[in-house]
C-alpha positions, -999 to +999 in steps of 0.1 A: -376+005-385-352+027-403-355+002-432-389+009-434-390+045-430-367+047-459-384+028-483-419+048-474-399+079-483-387+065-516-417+053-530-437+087-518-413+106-537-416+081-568-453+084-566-451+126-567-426+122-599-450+103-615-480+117-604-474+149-601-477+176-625-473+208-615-451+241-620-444+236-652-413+255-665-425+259-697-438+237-732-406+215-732-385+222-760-384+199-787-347+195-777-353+192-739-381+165-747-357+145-770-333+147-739-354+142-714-369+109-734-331+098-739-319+103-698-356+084-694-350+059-717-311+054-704-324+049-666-355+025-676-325+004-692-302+003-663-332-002-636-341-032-659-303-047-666-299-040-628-329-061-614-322-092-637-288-090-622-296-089-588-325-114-596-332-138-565-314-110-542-338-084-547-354-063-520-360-028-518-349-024-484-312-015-475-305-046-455-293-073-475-316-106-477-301-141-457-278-156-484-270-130-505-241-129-527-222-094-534-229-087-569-192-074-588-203-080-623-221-064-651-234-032-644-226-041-609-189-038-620-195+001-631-217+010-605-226-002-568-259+015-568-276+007-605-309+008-594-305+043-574-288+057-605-315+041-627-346+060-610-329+091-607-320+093-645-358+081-654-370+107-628-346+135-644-353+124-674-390+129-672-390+162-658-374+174-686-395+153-713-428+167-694-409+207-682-421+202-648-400+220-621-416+199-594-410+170-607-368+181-613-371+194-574-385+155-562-363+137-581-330+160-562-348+152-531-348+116-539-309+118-549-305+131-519-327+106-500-305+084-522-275+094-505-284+089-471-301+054-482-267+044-499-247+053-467-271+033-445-274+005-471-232+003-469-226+000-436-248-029-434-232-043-464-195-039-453-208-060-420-225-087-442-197-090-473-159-089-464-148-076-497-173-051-498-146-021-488-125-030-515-153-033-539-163+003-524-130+017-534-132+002-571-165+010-578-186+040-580-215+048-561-241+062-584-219+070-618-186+049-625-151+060-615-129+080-641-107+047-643-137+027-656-137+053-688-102+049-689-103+015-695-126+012-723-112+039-741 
């Protein structure tokens, strides 16, 4: 149930970021539209890397499917959470390309729905994967740990 619940919120939120288009904060500067397109842009890529990663494993609900495999590579490797991070850069992203303040105040909803999701979504994975705890402590939830940088600089 609480599966379900949580995906009905996600994809009501989604629909008001893409739908919605009110309290505008202003014409978007030409600078905040360049940004916003760039964030945008940034989180289409990673939702798209993402799903052909997790390819047969794939399900929007926090419980993984029978047979799954933890995913430790790629963007997986950066980031436990692409897909999250992905929608809330394209949502961020688009409030700033369009200026709307509503859609900036659903997309930090949605983070925070995020959150909750994520925590939910762990506990069943740390039951389902035994390395999952130390992949947790490796790996960033939504934006990749200072030692990732570290070594790629």
């Amino acid at each position: 149930m609480t599966d379900y619940l949580l995906v009905a919120m996600q994809f009501a939120l989604l629909g008001g970021i893409l739908l919605m288009d009110g309290l505008l904060i202003t014409t978007p500067d030409p600078v905040l539209k360049w940004a916003g397109a760039l964030i945008l842009f940034t989180g289409i890529l990673t939702g798209i890397v993402a799903v052909i990663q997790m390819n047969r494993y794939l399900t929007v609900f926090p419980t993984p499917k029978k047979g799954a495999r933890l995913l430790s590579s790629g963007v997986y490797s950066w980031i436990r959470h692409p897909m999250y991070t992905a929608l809330i850069l394209a949502g961020s992203g688009y409030a700033l390309w369009s200026g709307s303040l509503l859609r900036l105040v659903l997309t930090i909803i949605l983070l925070i729905l995020f959150e909750y999701k994520s925590q939910y979504e762990e506990v069943r994975l740390s039951k389902f994967f035994d390395e999952y705890e130390s992949y947790q402590k490796t790996t960033g939830k939504f934006i990749p740990r200072l030692q990732k940088w570290k070594e790629i600089l």
